[in-house]
C-alpha positions as CSV (number, residue, x, y, z in Angstrom):
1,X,89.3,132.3,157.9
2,X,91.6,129.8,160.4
3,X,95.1,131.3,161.0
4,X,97.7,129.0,160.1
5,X,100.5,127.6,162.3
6,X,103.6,128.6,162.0
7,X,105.5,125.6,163.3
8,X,107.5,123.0,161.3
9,X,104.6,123.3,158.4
10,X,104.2,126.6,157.6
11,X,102.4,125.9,154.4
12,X,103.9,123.0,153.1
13,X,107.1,122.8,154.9
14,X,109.1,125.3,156.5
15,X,112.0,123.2,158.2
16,X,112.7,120.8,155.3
17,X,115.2,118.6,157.4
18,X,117.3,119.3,159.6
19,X,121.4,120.1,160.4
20,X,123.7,121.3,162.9
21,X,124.5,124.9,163.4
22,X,122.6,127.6,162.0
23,X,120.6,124.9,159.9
24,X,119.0,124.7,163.1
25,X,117.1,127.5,163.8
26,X,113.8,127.0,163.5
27,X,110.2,128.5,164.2
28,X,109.2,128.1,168.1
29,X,106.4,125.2,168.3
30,X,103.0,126.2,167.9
31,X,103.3,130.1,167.4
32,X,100.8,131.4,164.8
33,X,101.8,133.6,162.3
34,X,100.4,136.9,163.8
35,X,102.0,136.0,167.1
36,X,105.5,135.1,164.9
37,X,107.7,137.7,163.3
38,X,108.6,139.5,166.4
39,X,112.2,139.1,166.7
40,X,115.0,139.0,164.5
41,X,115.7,135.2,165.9
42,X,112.2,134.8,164.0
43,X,113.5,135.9,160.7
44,X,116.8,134.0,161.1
45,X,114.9,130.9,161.9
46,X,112.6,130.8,158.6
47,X,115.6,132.1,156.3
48,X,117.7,129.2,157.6
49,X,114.8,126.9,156.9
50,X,114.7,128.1,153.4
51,X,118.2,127.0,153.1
52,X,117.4,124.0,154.3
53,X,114.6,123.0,151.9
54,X,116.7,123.9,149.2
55,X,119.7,121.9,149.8
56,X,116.8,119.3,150.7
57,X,116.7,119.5,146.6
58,X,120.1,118.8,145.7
59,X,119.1,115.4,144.1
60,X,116.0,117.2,141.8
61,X,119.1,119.5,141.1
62,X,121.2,116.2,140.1
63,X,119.1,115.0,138.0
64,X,117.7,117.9,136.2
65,X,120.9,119.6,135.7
66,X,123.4,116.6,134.1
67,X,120.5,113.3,133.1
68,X,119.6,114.8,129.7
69,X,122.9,116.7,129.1
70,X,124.5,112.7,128.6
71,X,127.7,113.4,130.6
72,X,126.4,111.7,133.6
73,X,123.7,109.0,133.8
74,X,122.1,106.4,135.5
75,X,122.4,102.7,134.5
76,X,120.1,101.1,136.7
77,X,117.3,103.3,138.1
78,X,114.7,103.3,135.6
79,X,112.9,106.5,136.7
80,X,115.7,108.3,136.1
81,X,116.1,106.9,132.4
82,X,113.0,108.1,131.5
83,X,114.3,112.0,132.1
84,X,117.7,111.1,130.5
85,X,115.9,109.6,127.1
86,X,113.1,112.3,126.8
87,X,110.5,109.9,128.2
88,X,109.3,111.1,131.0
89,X,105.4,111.7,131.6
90,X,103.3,114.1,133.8
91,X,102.7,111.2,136.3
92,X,106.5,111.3,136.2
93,X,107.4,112.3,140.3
94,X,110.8,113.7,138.6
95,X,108.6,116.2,136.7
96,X,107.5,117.7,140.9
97,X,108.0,121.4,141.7
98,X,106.0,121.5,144.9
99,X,109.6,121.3,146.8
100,X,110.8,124.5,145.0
101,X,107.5,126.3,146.0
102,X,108.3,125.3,149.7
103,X,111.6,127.0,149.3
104,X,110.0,129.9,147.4
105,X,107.3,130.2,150.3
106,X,110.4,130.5,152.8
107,X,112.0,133.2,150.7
108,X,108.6,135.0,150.2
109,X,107.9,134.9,154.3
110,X,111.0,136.4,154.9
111,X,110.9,139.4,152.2
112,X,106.9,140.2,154.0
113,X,107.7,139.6,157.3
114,X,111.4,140.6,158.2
115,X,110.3,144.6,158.2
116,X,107.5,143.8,160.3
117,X,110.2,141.8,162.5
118,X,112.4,144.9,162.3
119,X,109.5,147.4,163.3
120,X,109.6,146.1,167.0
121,X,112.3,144.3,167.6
122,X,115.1,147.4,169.1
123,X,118.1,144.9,168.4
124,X,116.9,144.2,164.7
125,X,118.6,147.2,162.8
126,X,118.4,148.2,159.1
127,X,121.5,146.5,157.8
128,X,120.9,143.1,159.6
129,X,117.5,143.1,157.9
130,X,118.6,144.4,154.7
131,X,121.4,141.7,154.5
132,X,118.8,139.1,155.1
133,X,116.6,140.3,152.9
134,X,119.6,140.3,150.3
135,X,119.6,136.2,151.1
136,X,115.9,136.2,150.5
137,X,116.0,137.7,147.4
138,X,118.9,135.6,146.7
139,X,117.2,131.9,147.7
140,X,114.0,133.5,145.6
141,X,116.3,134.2,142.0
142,X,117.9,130.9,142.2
143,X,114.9,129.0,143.0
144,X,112.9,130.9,140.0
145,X,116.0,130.1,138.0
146,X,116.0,126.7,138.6
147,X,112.4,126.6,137.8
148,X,112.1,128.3,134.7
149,X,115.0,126.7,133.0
150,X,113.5,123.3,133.7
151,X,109.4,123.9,133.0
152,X,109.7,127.5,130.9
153,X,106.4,129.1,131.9
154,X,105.7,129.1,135.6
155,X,104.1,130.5,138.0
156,X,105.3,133.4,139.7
157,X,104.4,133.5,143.7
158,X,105.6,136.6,145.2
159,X,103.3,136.5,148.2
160,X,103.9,133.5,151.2
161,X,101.0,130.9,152.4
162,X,99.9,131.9,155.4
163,X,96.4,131.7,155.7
164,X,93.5,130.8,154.1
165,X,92.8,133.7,151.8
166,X,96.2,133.1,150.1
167,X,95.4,132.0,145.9
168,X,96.6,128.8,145.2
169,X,95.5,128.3,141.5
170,X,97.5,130.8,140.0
171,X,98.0,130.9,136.2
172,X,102.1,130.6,134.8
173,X,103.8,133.5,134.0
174,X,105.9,133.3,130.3
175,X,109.7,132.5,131.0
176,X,110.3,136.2,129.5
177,X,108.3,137.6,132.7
178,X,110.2,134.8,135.3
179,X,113.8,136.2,134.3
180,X,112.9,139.9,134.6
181,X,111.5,139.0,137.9
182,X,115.0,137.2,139.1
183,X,116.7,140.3,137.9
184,X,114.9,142.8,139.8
185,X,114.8,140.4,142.8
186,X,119.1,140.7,142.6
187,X,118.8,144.2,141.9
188,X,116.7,145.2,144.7
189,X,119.2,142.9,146.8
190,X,122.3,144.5,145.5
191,X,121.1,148.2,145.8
192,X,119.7,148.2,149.5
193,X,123.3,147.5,150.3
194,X,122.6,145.0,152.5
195,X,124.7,142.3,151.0
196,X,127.4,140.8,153.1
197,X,130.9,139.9,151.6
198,X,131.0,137.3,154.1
199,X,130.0,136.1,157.6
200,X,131.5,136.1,160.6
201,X,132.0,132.9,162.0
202,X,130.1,134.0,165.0
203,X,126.8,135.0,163.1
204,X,125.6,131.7,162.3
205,X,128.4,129.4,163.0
206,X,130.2,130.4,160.4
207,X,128.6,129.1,157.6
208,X,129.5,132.0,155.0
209,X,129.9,129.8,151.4
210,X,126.9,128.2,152.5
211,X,124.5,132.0,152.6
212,X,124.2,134.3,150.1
213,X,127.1,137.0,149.5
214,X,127.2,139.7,147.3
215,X,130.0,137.5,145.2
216,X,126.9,134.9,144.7
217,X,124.4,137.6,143.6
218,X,126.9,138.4,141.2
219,X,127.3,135.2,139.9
220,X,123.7,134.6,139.8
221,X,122.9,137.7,137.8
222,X,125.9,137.1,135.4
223,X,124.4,134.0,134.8
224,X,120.7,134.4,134.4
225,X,122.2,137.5,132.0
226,X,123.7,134.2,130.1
227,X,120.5,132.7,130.2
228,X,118.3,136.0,128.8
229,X,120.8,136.7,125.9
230,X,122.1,139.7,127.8
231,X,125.9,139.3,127.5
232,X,126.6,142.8,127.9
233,X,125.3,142.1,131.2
234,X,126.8,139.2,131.6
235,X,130.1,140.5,131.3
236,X,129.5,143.0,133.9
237,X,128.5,141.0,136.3
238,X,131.1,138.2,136.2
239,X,133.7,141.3,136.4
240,X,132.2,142.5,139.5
241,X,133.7,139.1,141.1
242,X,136.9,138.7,139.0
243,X,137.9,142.0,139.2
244,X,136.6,142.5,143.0
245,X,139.3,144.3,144.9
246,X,137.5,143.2,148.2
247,X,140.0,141.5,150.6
248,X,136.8,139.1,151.7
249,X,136.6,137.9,148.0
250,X,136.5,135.1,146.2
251,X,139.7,134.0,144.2
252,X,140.7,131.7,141.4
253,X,143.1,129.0,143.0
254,X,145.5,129.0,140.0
255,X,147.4,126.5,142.2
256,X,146.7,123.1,140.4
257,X,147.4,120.9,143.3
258,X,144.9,122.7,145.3
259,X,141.9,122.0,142.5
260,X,140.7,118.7,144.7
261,X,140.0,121.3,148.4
262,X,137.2,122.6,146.4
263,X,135.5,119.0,147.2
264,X,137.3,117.9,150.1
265,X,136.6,119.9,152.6
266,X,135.0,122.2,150.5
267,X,134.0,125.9,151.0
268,X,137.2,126.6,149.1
269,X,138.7,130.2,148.3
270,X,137.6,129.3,145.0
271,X,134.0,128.6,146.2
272,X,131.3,131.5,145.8
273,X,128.1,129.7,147.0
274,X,127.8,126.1,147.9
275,X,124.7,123.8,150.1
276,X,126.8,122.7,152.9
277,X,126.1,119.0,155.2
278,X,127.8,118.7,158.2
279,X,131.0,117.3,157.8
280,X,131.8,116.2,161.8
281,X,128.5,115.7,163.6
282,X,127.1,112.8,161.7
283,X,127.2,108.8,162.1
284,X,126.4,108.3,158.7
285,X,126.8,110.3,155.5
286,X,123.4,112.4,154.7
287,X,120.7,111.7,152.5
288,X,120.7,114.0,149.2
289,X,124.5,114.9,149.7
290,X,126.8,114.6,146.7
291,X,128.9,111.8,148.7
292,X,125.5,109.6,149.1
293,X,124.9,110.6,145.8
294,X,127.5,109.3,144.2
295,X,128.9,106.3,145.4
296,X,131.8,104.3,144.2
297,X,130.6,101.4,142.9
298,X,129.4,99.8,139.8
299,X,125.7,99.8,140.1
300,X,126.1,103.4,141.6
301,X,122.8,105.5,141.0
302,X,125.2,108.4,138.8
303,X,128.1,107.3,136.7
304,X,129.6,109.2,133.7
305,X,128.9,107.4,130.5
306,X,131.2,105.8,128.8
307,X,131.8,103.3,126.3
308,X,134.6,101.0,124.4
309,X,135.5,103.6,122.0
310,X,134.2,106.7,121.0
311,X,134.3,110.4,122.6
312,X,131.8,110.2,125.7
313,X,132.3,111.7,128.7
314,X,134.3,108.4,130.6
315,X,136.5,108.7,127.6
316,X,137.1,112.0,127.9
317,X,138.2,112.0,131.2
318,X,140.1,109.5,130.9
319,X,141.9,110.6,127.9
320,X,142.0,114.3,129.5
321,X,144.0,112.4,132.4
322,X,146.5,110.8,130.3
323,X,147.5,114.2,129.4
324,X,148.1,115.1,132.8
325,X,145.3,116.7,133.8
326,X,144.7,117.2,137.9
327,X,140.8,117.9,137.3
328,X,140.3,114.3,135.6
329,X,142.6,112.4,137.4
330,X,140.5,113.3,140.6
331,X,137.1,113.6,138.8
332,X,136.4,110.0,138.3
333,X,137.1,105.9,139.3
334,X,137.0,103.4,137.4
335,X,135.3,100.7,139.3
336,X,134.4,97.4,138.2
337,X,133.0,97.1,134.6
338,X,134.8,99.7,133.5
339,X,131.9,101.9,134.9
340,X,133.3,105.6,135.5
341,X,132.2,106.1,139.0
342,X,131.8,110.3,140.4
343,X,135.1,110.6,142.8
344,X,135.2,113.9,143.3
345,X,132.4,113.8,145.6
346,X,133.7,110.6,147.8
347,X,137.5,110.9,147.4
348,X,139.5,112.5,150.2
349,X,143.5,112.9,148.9
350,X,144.7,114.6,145.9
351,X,145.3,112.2,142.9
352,X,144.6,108.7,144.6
353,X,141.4,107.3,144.1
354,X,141.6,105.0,146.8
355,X,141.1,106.5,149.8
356,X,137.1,107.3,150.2
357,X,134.8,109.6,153.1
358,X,134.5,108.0,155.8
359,X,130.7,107.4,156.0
360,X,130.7,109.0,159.4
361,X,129.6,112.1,158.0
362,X,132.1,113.5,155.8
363,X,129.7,114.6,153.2
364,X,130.6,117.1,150.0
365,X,128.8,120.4,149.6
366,X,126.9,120.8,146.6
367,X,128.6,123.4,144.9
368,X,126.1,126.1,143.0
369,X,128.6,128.7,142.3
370,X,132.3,128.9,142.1
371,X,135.0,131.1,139.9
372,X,136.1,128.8,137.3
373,X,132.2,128.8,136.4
374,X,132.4,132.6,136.0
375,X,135.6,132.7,134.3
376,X,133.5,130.4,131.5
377,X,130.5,132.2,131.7
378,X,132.7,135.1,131.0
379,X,133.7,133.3,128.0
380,X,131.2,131.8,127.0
381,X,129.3,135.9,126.9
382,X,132.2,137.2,124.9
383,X,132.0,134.1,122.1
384,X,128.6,135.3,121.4
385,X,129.1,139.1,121.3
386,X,131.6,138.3,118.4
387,X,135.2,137.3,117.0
388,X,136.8,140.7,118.8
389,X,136.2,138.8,122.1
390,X,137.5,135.2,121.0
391,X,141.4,135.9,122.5
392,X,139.9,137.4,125.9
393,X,137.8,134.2,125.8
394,X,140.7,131.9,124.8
395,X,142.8,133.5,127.7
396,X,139.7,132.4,130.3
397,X,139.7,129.2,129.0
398,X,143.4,128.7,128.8
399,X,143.2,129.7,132.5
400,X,141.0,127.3,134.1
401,X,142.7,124.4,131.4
402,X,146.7,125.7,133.1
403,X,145.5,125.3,136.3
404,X,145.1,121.6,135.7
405,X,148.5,121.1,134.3
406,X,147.1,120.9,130.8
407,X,148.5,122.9,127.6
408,X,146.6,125.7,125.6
409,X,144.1,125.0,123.4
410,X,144.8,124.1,119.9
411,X,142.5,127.5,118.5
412,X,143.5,130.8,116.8
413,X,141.2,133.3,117.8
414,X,141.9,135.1,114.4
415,X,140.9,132.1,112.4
416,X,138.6,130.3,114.5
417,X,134.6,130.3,113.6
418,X,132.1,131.0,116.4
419,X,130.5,127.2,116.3
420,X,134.0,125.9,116.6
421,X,134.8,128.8,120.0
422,X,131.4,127.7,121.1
423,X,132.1,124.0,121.3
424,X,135.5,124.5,123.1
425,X,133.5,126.2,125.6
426,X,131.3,123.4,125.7
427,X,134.1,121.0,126.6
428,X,135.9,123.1,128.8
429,X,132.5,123.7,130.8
430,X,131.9,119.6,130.5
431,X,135.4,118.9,132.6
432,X,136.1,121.4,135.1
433,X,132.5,121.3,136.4
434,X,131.3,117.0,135.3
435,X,128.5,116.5,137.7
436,X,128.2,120.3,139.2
437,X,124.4,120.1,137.8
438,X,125.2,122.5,134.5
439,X,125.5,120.4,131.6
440,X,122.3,120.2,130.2
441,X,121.6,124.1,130.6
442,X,124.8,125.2,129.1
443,X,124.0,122.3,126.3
444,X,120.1,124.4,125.8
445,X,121.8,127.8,126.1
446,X,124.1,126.3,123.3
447,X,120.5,125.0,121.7
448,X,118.7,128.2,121.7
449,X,121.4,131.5,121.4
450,X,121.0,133.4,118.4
451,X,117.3,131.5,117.1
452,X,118.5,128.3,117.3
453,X,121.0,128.4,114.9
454,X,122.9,125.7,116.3
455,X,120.2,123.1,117.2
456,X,121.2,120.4,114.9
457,X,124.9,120.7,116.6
458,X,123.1,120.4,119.9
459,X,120.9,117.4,119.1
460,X,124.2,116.0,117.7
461,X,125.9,116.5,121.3
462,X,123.2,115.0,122.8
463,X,122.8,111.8,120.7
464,X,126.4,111.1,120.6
465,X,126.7,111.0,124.3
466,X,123.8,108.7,125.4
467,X,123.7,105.3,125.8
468,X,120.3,104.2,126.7
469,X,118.2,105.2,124.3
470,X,117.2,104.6,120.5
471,X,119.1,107.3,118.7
472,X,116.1,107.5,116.2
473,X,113.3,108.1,119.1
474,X,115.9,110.5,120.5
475,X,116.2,112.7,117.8
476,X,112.5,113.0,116.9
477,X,111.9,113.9,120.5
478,X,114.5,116.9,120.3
479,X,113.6,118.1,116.7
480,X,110.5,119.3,118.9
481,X,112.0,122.3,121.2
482,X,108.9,122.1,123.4
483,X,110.8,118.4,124.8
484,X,113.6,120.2,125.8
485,X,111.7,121.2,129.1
486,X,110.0,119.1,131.4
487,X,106.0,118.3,131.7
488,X,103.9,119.6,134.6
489,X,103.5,116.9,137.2
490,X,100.0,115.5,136.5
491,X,98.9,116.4,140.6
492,X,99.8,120.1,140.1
493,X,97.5,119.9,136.9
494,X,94.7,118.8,138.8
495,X,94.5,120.9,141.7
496,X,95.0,124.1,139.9
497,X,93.2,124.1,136.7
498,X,94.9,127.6,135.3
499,X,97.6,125.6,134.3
500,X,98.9,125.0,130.8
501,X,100.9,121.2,129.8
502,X,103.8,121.6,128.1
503,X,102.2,120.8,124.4
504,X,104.7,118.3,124.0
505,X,103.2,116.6,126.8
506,X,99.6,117.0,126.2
507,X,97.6,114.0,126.3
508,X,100.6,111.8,126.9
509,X,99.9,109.1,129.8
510,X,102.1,106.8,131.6
């Protein structure tokens, strides 16, 4: 059995790309892995890789999160069509999880390793290796949550890659067994009380939106409660960051004119966990960020869809706007063609979408968590539990809607039907956070809450909003719920034969 280097590989990948600051810390050239963990510089170094792989994802997040949700879509790349008309195939490379697993194997290294670390290292004491466990754990539950809400069934790798004897064909583990695996991964992180409110700007360069808080453990577990079905839980969790008395905290910027910091600079008040780029160091903008992302222009890779009449997302905004609205007016551009072009992500002045990034490194965070979210998720938990929560989850939504200038919702809580709350949720979700990477999950939570009651409605959401495909193919393909995830990449099927296709994607070829 040959030990296995530790440098810029370890298994698979362990400094994804690289960045300025903290980003920067990686594993010492050459080292093996029994010669590694013995500092806690070491731990640091593979922790900040795992960051690093996974905002080395941000465009899988893209277009998994908002292609099949029909709010966002791409007009000329015709990869991505295939995933945004239900047509993609296990040869597909948008159907890959290997760069999840190299996050996961970052994560996994440090939850091993970091005691052993600790064990000799005389400066490495308790807390500072229970908070970065806290950030393992963290990287971990996302990465699994990602994961299961895309493929289902997965498998669950709990041990790193480091040498030979490590399994590699390991069998999936049911969805049901993935999310009670994220929640005991938070809950171990929360209860060793390890969990920082924030970081100094000394520890790290001061990159504290951009690691794992307690605030974002929250918000994860409030929303993977969402996910399960557990909005009890749900609840509880989204309180323990609205209601946080915490100086260090997170807070709803209930100042309108403030909505467009959350993008430019970023790492707002309001933020609670974003994937930062440099915004200084660089002489050109970043591959993967939200500002390369999204260009203004009218053959852009992402637009939101739109069309001459009708209620689709580029209509929305734009009627949203006319109303007054501060979120859409700095949300979108209409560039030539009457395409809707992403500005939040390029734009750099409140309410004038004229003025782009410079493309000397002025790059947007990719924002995973921030309080409006919560606030809806909040909602979004009481709608379900029944009509007794319907004002409270009025009052959120009237909340996030105030702080963009725009009046109440037209809805009596004492009269209104859950489908009808449940859809105003929907919409309230679709504007504040257009191109966050949510839509299509909070479109299958919508799809699959209370056995499916509302899956025509869901279907309906779906067809009415796309623009590239036939609406008959679509709607056969969703009738089957087994489309509503993606299929297993065809090279992870060959190498380890304990895996199960998605049915609906058995025997289908390119």
């Amino acid at each position: 059995m040959k030990k296995i280097i530790i440098y810029v590989t370890l298994v698979a990948g362990l400094v994804c790309s690289s960045c300025s600051g903290w980003l920067d810390l990686t594993p010492n050239n050459e080292r093996v892995t029994s010669e590694y963990w013995k500092t806690k510089e070491d731990v640091e170094a593979v922790l900040a890789s795992g960051y690093n792989c996974l905002r080395k994802m941000v465009p899988t997040l893209v277009d998994w999160g908002e292609l099949r949700g029909g709010s966002v879509y791409s007009p000329s790349n015709s990869a991505k069509q295939k995933l945004q008309n239900f047509q993609l195939t296990p040869n597909d490379a948008l159907c890959k999880w290997a760069g999840m697993y190299d996050v996961l194997n970052m994560a996994n290294s440090v939850i091993k390793y970091a005691p052993e670390a600790q064990a000799v290292d005389e400066t490495y004491n308790l807390q500072s290796m229970n908070s970065h466990l806290s950030e393992a754990y963290f990287i971990r539950a996302l990465t699994y949550f990602y994961l299961v809400r895309n493929f289902r069934d997965v498998p669950l790798v709990l041990e790193p890659y480091v040498d030979d004897s490590a399994p590699y064909r390991i069998a999936q583990s049911t969805e049901a067994q993935v999310i009670a695996q994220i929640k005991e991964d938070l809950k171990v992180a929360l209860e060793s009380g390890g969990a920082k409110e924030f970081f100094d700007d000394d520890d790290w360069s001061g990159a504290s939106k951009g690691r794992a808080t307690k605030w974002a453990l929250y918000a994860l577990m409030a929303d993977v409660c969402l996910w399960s079905g557990d909005y009890d839980g749900c609840i509880q969790y989204a309180d323990m960051v609205l209601d946080a008395p915490a100086i260090q905290r997170p807070a709803f910027m209930k100042d309108g004119t403030l909505w467009f910091s959350i993008y430019y600079p970023g790492n707002s008040n309001e933020s609670i966990f974003e994937l930062n780029w440099d915004q200084n160091a660089y002489d050109i903008q970043q591959e993967g960020s939200p500002s390369e992302l999204f260009k203004v222009a009218s053959n852009t890779t992402y637009q939101f869809v739109w069309d001459e009449s009708g209620d689709k997302m580029g209509n929305r905004l734009m009627a949203e706007e006319e109303e007054g609205s501060l979120r859409a007016a700095n949300t979108y551009n209409v560039s030539g063609g009457q395409s809707f072009c992403i500005w939040k992500y390029q734009g750099t002045i409140l309410n004038n979408r004229t003025s782009t990034r410079p493309s000397t490194g002025q790059d947007a965070n990719w924002i995973v968590y921030r309080m409006a979210d919560v606030m809806l998720m909040k909602a979004e938990a009481l709608i379900w539990k029944g009509q007794s929560g319907y004002q409270d989850a009025l009052d959120l939504m009237n909340a996030v809607r105030e702080r963009s200038l725009l009046s109440d919702l037209p809805l009596d809580a004492s009269s209104a039907g859950e489908q009808e709350m449940l859809e105003a949720l929907l919409h309230e979700r679709d504007m504040e956070l257009a191109a966050e990477g949510k839509r299509w999950y909070d479109l299958l939570r919508f799809a699959r809450g209370k056995g499916g009651i509302y899956k025509d409605a869901f279907i309906s959401l779906i067809e009415a909003n796309n623009i590239t495909a036939n609406l008959s193919w679509l709607h056969s393909a969703l009738i089957n719920e087994d489309a509503w995830f993606l299929p297993i990449n065809q090279s992870e099927m060959d190498v380890n034969p304990l895996l199960n296709q998605n049915p609906y994607y058995t025997g289908v070829t390119a």
